[in-house]
KOLLO-547044 format. One line per 10 residues: number of its first residue (from 1); their letters; for each residue x, y, z of N, C-alpha, C, CB. Coordinates in nm, 4 decimals. Glycine has a CB too. Example, Ala and Ser with C-alpha at 12.3 -4.5 7.8 and 13.67 -1.06 7.14 Angstrom:
# residues 2
1 = as = 1.3190 -0.5690 0.7800 1.2300 -0.4500 0.7800 1.3200 -0.3300 0.7800 1.1308 -0.4473 0.9046; 1.2850 -0.2250 0.7080 1.3670 -0.1060 0.7140 1.2900 0.0030 0.7870 1.4084 -0.0598 0.5725;
***
This chain:
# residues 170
1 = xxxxxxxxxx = 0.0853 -0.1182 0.0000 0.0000 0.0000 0.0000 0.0899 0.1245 0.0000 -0.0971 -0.0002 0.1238; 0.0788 0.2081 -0.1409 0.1833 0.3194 -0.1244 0.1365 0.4164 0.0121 0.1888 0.4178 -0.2784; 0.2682 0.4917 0.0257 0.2562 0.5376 0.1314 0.1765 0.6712 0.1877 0.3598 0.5367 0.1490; 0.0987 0.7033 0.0793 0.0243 0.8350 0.0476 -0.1013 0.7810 0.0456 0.0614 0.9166 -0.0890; -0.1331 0.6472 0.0904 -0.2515 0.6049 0.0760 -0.3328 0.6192 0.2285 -0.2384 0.4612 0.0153; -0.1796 0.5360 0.3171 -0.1548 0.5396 0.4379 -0.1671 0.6789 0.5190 -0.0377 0.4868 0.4423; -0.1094 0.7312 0.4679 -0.0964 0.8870 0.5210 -0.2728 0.8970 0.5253 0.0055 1.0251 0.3879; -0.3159 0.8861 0.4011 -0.4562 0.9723 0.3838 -0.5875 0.8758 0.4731 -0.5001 0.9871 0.1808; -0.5361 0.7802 0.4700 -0.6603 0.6682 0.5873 -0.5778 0.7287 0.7439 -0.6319 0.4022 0.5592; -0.4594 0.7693 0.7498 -0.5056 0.7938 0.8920 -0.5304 0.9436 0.9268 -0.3992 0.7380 0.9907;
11 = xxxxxxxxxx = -0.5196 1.0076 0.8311 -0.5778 1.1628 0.8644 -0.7687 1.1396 0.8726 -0.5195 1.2977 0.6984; -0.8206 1.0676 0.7902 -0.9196 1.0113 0.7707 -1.0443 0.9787 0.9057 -0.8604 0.9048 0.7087; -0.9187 0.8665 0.9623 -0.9445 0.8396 1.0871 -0.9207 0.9052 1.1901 -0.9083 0.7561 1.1084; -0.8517 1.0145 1.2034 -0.8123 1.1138 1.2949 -0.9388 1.2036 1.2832 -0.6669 1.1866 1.2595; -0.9544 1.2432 1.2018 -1.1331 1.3261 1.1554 -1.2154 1.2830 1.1991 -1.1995 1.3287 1.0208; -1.2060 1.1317 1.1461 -1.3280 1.0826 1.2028 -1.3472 1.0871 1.3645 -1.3392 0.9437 1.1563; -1.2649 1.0151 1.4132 -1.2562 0.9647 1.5609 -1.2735 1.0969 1.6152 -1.1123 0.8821 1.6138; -1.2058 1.2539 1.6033 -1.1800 1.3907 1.6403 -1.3507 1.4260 1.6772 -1.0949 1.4918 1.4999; -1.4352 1.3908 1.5191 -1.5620 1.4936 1.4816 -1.6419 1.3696 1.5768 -1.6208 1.5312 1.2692; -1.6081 1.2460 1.5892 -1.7604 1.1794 1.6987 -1.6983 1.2138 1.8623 -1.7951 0.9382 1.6789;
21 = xxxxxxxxxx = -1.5861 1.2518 1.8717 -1.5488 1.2033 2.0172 -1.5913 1.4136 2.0305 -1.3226 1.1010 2.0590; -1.6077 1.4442 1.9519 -1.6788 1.5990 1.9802 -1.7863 1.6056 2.0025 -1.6800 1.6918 1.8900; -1.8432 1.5672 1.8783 -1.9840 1.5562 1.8800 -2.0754 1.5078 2.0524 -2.0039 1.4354 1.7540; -2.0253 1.3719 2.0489 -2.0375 1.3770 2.2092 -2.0166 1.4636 2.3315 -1.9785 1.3049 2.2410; -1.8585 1.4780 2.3248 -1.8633 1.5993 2.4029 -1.9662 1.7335 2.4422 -1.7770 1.6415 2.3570; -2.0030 1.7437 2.3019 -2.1473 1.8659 2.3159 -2.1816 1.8382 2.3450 -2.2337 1.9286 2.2604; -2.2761 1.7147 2.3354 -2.4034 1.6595 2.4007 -2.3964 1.6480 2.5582 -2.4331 1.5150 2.3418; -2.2637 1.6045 2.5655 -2.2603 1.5938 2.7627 -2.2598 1.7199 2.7999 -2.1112 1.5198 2.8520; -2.1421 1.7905 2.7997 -2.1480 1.9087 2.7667 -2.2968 2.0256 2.7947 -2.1127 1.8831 2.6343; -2.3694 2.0118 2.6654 -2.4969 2.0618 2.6942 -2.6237 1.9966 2.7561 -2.5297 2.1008 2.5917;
31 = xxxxxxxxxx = -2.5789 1.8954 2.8325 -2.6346 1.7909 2.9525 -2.6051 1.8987 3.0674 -2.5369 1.6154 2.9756; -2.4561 1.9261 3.0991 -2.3999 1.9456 3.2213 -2.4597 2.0949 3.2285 -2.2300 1.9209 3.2311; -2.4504 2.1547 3.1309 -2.4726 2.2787 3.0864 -2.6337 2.3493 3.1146 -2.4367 2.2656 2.9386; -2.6656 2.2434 3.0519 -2.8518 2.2838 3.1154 -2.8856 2.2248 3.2563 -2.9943 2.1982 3.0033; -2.7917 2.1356 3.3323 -2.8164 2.1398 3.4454 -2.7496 2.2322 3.5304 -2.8078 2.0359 3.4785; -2.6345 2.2859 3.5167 -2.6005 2.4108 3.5718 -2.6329 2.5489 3.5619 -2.5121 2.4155 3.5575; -2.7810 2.5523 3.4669 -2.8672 2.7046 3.4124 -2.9934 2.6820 3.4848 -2.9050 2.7268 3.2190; -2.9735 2.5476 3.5316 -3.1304 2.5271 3.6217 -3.0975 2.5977 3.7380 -3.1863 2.3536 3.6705; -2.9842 2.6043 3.7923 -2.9284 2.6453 3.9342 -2.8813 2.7480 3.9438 -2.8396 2.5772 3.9875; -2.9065 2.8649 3.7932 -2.8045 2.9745 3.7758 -2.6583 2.9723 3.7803 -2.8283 3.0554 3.8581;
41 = xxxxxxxxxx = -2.6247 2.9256 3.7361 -2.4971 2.9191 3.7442 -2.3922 2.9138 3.5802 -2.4878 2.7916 3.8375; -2.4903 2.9174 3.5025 -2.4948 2.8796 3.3675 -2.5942 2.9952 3.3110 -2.5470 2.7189 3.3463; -2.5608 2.9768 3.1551 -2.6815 3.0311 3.0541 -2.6923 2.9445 2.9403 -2.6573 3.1823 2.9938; -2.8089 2.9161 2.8948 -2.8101 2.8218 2.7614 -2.7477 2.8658 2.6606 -2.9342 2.7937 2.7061; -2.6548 2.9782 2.6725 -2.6211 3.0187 2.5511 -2.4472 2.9852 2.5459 -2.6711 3.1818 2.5324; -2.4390 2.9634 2.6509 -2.2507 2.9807 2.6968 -2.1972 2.8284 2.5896 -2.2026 2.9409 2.9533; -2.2469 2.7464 2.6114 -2.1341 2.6962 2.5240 -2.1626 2.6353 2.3915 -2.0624 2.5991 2.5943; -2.2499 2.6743 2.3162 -2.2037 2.7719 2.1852 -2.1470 2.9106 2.1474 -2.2926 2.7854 2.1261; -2.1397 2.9395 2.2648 -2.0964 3.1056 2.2436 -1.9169 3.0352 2.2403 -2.1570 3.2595 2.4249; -1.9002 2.9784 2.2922 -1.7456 2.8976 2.3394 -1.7141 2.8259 2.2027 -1.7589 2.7587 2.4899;
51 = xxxxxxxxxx = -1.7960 2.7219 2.1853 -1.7791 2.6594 2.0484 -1.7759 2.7125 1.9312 -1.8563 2.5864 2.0276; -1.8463 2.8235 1.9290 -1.8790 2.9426 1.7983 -1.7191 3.0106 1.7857 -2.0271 3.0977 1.8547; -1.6630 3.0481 1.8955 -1.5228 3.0868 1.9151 -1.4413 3.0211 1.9041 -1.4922 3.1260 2.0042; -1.4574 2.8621 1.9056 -1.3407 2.8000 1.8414 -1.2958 2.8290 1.7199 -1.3535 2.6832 1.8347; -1.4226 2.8151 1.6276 -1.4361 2.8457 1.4767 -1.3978 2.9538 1.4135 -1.5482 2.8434 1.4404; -1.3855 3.0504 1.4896 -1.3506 3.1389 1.4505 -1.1931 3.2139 1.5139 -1.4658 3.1975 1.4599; -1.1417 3.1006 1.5414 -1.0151 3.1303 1.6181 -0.9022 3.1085 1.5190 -0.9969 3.0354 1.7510; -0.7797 3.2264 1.5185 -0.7050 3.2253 1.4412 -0.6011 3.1207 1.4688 -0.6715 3.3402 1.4272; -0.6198 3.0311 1.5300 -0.5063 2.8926 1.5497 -0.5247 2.8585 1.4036 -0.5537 2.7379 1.6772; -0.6429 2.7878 1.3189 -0.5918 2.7738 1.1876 -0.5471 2.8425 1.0607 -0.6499 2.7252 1.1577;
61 = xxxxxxxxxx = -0.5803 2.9372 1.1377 -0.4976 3.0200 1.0244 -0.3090 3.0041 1.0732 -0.5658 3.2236 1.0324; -0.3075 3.0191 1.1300 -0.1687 3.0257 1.2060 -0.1199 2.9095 1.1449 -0.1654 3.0211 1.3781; -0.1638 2.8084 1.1584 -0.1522 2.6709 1.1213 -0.1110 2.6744 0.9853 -0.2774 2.5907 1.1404; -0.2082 2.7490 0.9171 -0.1770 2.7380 0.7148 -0.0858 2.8275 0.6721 -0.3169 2.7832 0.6008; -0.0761 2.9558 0.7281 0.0498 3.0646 0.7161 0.1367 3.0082 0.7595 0.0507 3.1949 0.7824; 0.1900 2.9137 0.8875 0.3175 2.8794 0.8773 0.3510 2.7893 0.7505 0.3518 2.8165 1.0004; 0.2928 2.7072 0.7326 0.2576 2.6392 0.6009 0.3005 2.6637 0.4961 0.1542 2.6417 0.5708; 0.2452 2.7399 0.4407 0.2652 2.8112 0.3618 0.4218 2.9018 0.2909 0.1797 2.8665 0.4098; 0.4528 2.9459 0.4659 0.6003 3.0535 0.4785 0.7261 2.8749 0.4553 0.6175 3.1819 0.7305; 0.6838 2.7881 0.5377 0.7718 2.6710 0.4980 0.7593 2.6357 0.3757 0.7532 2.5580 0.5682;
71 = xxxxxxxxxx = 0.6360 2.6629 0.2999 0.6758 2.5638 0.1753 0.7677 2.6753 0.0660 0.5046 2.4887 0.0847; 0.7594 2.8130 0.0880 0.8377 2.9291 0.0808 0.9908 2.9175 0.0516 0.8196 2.9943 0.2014; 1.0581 2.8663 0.1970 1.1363 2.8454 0.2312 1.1677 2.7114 0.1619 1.1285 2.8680 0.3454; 1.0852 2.6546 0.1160 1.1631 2.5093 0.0774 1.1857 2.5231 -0.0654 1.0711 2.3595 0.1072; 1.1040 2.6364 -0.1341 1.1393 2.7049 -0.2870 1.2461 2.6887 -0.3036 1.1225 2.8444 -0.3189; 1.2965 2.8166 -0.2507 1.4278 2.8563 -0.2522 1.5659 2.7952 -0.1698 1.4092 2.9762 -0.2189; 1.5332 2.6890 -0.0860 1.6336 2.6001 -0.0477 1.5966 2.4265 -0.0469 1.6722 2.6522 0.0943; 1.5607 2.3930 -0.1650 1.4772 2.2787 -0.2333 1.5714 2.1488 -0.1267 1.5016 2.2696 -0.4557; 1.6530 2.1825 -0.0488 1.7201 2.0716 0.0581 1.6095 2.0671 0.2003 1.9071 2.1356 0.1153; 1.5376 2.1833 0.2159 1.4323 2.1677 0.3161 1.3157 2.1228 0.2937 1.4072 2.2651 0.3681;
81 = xxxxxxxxxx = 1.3004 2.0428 0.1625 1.1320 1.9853 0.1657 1.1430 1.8707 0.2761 1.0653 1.9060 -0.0084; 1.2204 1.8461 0.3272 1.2434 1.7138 0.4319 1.1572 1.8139 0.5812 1.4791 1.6572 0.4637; 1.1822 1.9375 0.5407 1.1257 2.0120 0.6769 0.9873 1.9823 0.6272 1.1664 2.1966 0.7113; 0.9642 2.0671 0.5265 0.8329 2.0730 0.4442 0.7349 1.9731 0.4576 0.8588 2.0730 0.3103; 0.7864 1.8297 0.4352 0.7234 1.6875 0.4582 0.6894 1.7000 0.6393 0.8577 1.5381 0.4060; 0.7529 1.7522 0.7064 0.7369 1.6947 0.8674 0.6113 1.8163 0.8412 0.9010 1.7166 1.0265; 0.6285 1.9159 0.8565 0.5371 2.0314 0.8614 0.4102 1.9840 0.7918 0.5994 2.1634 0.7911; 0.4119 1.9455 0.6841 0.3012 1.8986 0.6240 0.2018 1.7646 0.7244 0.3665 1.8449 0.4764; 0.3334 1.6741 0.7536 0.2281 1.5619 0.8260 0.1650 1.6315 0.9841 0.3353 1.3900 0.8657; 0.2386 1.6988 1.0337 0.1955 1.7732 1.1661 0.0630 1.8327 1.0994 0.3175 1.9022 1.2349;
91 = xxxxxxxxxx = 0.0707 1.8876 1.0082 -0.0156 2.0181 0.9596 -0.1569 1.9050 0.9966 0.0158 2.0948 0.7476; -0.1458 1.7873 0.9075 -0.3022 1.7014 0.8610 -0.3241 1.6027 1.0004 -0.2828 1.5730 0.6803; -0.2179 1.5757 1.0866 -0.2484 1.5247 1.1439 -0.3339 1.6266 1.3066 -0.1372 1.4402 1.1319; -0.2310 1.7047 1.3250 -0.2978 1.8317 1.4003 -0.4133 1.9008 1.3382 -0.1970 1.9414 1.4180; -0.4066 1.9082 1.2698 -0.4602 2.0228 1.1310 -0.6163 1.9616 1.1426 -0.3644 1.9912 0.9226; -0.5926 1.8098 1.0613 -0.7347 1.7777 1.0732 -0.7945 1.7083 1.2078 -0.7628 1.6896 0.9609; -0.7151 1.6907 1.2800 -0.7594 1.6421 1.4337 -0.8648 1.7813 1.4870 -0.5878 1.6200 1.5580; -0.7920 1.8711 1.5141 -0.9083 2.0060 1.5222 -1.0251 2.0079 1.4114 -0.8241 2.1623 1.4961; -0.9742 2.0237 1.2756 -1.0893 2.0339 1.2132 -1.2095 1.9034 1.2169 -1.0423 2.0640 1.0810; -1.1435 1.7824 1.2683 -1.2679 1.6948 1.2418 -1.3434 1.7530 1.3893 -1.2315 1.4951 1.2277;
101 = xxxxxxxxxx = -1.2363 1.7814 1.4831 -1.3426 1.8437 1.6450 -1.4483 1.9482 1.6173 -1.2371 1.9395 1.7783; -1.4311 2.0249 1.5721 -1.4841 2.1455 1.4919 -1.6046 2.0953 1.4088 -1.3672 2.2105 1.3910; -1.5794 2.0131 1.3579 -1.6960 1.9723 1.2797 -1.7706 1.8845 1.3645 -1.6618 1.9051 1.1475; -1.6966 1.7907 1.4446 -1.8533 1.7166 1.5079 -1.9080 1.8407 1.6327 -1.8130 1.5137 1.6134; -1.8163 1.9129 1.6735 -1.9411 2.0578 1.7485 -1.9820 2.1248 1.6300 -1.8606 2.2079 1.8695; -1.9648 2.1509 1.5414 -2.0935 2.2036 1.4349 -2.1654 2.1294 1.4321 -2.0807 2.2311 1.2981; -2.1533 2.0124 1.3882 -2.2512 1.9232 1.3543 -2.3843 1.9313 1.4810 -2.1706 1.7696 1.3403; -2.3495 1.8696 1.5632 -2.3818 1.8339 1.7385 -2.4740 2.0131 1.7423 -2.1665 1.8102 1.8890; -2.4034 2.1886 1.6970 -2.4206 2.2885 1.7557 -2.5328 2.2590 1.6235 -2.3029 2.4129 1.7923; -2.5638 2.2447 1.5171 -2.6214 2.2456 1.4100 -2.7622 2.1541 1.4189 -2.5210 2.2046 1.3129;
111 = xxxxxxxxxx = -2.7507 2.0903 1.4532 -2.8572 1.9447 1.5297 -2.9364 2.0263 1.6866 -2.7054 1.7558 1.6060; -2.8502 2.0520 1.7512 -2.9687 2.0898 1.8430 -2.9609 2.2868 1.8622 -2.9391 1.9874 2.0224; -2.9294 2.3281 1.8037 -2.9012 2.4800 1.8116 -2.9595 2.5451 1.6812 -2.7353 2.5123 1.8243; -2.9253 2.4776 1.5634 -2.9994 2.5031 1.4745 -2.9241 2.6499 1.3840 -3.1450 2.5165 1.5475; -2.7894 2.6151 1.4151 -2.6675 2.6882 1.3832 -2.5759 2.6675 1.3261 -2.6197 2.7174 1.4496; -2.5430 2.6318 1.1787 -2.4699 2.5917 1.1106 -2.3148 2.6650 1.1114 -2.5412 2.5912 1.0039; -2.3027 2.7428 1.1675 -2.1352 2.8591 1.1702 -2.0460 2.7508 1.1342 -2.0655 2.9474 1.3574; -2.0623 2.6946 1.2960 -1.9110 2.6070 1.2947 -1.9152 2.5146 1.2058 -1.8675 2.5289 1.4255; -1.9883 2.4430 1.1560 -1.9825 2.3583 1.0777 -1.9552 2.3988 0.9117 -2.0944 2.2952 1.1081; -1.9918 2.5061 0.9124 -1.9522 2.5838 0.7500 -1.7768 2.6046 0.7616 -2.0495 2.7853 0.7260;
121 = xxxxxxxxxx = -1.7631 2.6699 0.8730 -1.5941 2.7210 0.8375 -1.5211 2.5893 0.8540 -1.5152 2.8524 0.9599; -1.5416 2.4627 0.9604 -1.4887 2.3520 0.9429 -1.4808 2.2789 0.8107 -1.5407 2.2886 1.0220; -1.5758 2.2843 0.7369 -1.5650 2.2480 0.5812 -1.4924 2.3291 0.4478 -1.7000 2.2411 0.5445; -1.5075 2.4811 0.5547 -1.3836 2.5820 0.4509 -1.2588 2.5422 0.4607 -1.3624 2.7433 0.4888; -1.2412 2.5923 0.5912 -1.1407 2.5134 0.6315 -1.0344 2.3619 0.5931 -1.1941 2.5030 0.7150; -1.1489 2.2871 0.6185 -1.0992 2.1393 0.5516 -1.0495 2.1638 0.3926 -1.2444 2.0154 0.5496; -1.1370 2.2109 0.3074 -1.1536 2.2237 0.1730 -0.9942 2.3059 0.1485 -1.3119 2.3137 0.1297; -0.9953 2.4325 0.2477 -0.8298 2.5095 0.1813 -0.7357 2.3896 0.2455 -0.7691 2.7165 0.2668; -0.7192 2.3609 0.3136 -0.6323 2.2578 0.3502 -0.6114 2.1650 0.2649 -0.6653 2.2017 0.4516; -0.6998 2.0642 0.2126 -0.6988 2.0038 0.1148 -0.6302 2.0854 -0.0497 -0.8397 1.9634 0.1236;
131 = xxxxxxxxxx = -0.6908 2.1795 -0.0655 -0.6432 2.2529 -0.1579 -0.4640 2.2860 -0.1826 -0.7204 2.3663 -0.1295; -0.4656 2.3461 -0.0295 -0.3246 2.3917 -0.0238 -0.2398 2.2305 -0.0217 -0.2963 2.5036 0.1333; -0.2839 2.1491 0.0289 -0.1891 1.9945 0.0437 -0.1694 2.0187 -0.1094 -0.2818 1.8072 0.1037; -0.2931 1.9534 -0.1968 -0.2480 1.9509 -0.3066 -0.2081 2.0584 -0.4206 -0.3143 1.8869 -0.3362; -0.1673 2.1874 -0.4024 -0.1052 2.2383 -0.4884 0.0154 2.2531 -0.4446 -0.1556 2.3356 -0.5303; 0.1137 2.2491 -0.3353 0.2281 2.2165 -0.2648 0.2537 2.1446 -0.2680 0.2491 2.2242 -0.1799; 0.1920 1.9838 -0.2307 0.2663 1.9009 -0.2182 0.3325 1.8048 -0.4051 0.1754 1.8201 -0.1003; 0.2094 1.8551 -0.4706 0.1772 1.7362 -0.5802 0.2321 1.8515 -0.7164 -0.0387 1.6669 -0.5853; 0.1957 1.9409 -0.6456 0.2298 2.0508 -0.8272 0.3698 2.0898 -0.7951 0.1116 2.2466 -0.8659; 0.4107 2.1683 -0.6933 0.5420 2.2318 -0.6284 0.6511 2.1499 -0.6481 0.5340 2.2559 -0.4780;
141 = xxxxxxxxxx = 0.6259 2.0338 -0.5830 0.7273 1.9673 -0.5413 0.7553 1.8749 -0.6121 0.7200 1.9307 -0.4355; 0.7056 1.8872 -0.7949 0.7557 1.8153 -0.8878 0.8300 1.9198 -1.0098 0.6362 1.7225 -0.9362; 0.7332 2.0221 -0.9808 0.8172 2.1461 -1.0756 0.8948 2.2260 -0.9988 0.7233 2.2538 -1.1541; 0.9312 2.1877 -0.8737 1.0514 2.3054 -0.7867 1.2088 2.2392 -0.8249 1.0273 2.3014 -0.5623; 1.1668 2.1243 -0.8996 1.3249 2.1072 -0.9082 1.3754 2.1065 -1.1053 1.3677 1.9187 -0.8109; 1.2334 2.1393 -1.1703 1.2514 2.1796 -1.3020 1.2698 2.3374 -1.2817 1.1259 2.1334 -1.4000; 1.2114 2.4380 -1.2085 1.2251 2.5658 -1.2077 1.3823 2.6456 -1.1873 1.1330 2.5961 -1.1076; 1.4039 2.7179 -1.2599 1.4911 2.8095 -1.2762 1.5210 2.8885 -1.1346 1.4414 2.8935 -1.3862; 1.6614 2.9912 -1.1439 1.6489 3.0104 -1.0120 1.5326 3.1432 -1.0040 1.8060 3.0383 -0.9448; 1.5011 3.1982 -1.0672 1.3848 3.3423 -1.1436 1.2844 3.2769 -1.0649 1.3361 3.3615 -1.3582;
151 = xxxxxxxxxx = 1.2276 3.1776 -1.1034 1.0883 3.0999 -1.1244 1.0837 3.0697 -0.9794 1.0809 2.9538 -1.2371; 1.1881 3.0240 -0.9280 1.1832 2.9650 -0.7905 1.1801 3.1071 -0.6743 1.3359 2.8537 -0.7701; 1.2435 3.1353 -0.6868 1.2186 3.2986 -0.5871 1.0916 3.3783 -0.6673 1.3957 3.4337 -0.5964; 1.0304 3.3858 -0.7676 0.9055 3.3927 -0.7731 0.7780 3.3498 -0.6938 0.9018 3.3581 -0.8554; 0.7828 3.2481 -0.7073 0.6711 3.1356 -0.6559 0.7142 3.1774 -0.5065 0.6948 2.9390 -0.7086; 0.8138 3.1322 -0.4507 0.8356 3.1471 -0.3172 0.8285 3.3102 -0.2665 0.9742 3.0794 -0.2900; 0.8220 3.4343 -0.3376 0.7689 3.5314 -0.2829 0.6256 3.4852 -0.2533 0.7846 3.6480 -0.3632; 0.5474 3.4978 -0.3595 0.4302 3.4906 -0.3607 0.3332 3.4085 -0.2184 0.4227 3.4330 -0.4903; 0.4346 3.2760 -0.2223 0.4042 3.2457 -0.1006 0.4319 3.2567 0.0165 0.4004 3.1821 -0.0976; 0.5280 3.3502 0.0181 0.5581 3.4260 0.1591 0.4800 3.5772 0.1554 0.7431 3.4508 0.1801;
161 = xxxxxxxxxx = 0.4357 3.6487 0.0560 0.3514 3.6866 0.0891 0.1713 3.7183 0.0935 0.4060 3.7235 0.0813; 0.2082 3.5797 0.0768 0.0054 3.5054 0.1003 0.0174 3.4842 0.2420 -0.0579 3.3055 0.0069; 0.1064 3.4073 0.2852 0.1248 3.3808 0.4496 0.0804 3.4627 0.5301 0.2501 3.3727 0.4975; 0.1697 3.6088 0.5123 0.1104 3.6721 0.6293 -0.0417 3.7656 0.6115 0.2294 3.7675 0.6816; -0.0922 3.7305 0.5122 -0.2324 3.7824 0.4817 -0.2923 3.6896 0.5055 -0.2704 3.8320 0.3577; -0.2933 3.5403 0.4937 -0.4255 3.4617 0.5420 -0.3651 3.4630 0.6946 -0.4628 3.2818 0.4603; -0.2672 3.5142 0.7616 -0.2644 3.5338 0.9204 -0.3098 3.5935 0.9585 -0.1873 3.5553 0.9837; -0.3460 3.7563 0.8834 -0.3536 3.8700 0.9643 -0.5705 3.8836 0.8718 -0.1731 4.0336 0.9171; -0.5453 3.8491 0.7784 -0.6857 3.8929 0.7259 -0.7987 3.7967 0.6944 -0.6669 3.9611 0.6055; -0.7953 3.6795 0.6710 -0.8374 3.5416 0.6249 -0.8443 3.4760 0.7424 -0.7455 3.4682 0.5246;
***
């Protein structure tokens, strides 16, 4: 079984296992939650207001701009895609471990809240990730070693400065 097959069944399963062992979590969660609003001590609104803020928390962005600034760096010094490769598996294995969490509290906030947020940006999310894997890993890193040295500090501006705009604005 090539080894890109492997890679992709256990990011797979990391999603998976991430988005049900969440999904649950809400549910207890908004168990514990409506029994601590019976007693004041709580509001029915607090943890989606919490979960809504995951989603919108700049950890993944942080996550894809470094990303991004490494695969940069591996342009122009084509001896660091060995960094590039570690960064990349951290990226899907961290990367989609949150995003599958993210998605089973959308899902879970979407089912009984009737609030799709988190569950939309978890699928944006997923989708640029996916995107960015494959135009880095599969397009880049077969034409970074046909490219000129012009072509190569080209590309690698560009992606150093996308980085710090999907950090600061995206």
């Amino acid at each position: 079984m090539p080894e890109q097959q492997i890679q992709w069944k256990r990011i797979a399963g990391s999603f998976a296992v991430m988005a049900a062992c969440a999904f649950f979590l809400f549910v207890l969660a908004a168990v514990l939650n409506y029994l601590a609003s019976v007693v004041g001590l709580s509001s029915q609104e607090r943890l989606t207001a919490i979960i809504t803020s995951l989603s919108s928390s700049s950890t993944l962005q942080a996550i894809m701009a470094i990303w991004l600034f490494t695969a940069a760096l591996a342009i122009v010094a084509p001896r660091l895609w060995g960094v590039l490769s570690i960064a990349t598996a951290l990226l899907f294995d961290i990367g989609y471990g949150v995003l599958g969490a993210l998605t089973g509290f959308g899902l879970a906030i979407g089912i009984f809240g009737s609030n799709w947020y988190v569950l939309m940006w978890a699928v944006i999310y997923s989708l640029l990730v996916v995107a960015g894997y494959f135009a880095v890993k599969r397009w880049l890193v077969s034409d970074v070693q046909a490219m000129d040295g012009r072509a190569r500090w080209i590309v690698a501006g560009i992606l150093a400065i996308v980085a710090p705009i999907l950090l600061l604005w995206l």
